[in-house]
N, C-alpha and C positions, 0 to 999 in steps of 0.2 A: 504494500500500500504506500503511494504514495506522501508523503506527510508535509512534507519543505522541499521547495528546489531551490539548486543551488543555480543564479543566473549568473554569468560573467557576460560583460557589456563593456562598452566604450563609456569614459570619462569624458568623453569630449561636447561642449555645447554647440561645437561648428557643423556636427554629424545630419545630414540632412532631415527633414521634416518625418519623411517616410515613417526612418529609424523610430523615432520618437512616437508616431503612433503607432506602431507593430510593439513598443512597448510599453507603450498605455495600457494596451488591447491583452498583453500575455499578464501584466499586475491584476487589471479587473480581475479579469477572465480565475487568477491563482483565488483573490481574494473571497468569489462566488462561491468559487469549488470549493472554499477550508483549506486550501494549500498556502503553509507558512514561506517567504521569501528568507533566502537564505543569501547575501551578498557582498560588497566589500565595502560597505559603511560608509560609500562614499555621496554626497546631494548636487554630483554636477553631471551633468550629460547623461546617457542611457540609463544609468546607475540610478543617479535622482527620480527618472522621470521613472523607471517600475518601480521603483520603492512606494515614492508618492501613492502611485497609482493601485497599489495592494494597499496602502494605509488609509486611502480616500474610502474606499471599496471597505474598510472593515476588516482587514487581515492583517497578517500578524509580520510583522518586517525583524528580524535579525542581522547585523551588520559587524562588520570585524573590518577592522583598520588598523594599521600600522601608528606608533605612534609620531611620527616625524611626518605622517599624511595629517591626522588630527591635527597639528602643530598649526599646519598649512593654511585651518581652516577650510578643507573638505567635509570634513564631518558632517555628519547629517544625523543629529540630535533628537529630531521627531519623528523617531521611526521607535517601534517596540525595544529593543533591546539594542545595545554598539556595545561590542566589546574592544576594546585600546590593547591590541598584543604590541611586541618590543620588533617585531622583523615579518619580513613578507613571508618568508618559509612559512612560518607559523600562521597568518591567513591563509595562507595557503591550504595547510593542513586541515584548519576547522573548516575551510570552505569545504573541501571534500569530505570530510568527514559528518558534518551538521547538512549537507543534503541527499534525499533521497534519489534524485536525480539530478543531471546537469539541463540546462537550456542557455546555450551561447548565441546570444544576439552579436548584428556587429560591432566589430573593436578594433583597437590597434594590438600596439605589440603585447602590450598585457594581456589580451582577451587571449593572442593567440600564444600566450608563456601557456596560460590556464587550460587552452583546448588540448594544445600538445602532450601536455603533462597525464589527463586524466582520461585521451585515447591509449597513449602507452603504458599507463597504472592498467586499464583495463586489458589491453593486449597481454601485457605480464601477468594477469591473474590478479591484481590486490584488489578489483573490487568487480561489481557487478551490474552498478546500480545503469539505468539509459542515461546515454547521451544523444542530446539533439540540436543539430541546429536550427536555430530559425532565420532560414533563409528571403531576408526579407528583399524584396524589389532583386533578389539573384544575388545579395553580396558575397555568400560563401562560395558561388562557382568559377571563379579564379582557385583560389583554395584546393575544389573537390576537383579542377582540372591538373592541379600539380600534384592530387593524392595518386589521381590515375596514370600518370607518367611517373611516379615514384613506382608504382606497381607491376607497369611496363616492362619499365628496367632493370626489375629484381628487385630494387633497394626493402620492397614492404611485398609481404604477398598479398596475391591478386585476388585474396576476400577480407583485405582491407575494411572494406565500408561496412562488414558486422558490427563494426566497435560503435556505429554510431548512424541515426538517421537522421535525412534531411527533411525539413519540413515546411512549408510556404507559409502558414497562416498561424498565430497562437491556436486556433479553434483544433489544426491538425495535432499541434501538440499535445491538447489536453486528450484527442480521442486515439491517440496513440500510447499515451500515459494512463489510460484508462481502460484500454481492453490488455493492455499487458505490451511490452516493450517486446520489440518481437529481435530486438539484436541482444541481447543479455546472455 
């Protein structure tokens, strides 16, 4: 079951319109359903806007930040719980650890530290839980075209894309999360 996902997004406020409501649309959407957010405790760009949007909606926001990012004034204080760790490794950790699943909106290079990290935790065995993209207006098919030429070439074998599915719409997410993850 379900219980919190964990979302990793883009910090950024310059990220086009689109982004921002495909992640209105996946907060609501958690909020309705009783799905806790589980995220990097940050109130600017993607980050802010599905927090908001699970907190407006009723549900339950959990956030973990680094402390020299709080420092910054990132923080984002009216969400459910923030927890201040000392180093990103360790957000790191509770991210994966404090959710039931992944949903990676787009990002920069952080988003993609975070997706690399918890497709090869799952390829190695340390966990089980889905991952998915949400492929908003196409942004992970650059990505899913270099996963396929990694494949190609040997570098990753060529049932790769078990570790994680792609998905266009929040609504796909939640009905993919909810009859069971079919890549796990």
């Amino acid at each position: 079951m379900i219980r919190n996902i964990t979302v990793y997004c883009s910090s950024s406020n310059h990220a086009p319109e689109a982004y921002f409501e495909c992640a209105r649309q996946l907060g609501k959407g958690m909020a309705e359903r009783g799905i806790g957010l589980v995220f990097g405790g940050g109130n600017v760009g993607l980050m802010g806007c599905v927090s908001d949007a699970v907190m407006h909606n009723g549900g339950t926001v959990r956030g973990i930040i680094p402390r020299f990012l709080e420092e910054k004034e990132v923080a984002h204080y009216g969400i459910s719980e923030l927890f201040v760790v000392e180093t990103m490794h360790e957000r790191k950790m509770k991210l994966t650890e404090w959710g039931d699943a992944f949903v990676i909106l787009p990002g920069g290079f952080g988003t993609l530290d975070e997706l690399m990290e918890i497709i090869t935790w799952k390829h190695l065995g340390h966990h089980r839980k889905p991952i998915l993209l949400l492929n908003c207006n196409g942004f992970w098919e650059p990505l899913l075209s270099f996963f396929r030429r990694i494949a190609e070439e040997g570098m990753v074998g060529k049932n790769h894309d078990r570790y994680y599915t792609v998905c266009s719409t929040p609504e796909e997410v939640f009905g993919i999360l909810e009859t069971g993850d079919p890549q796990s």
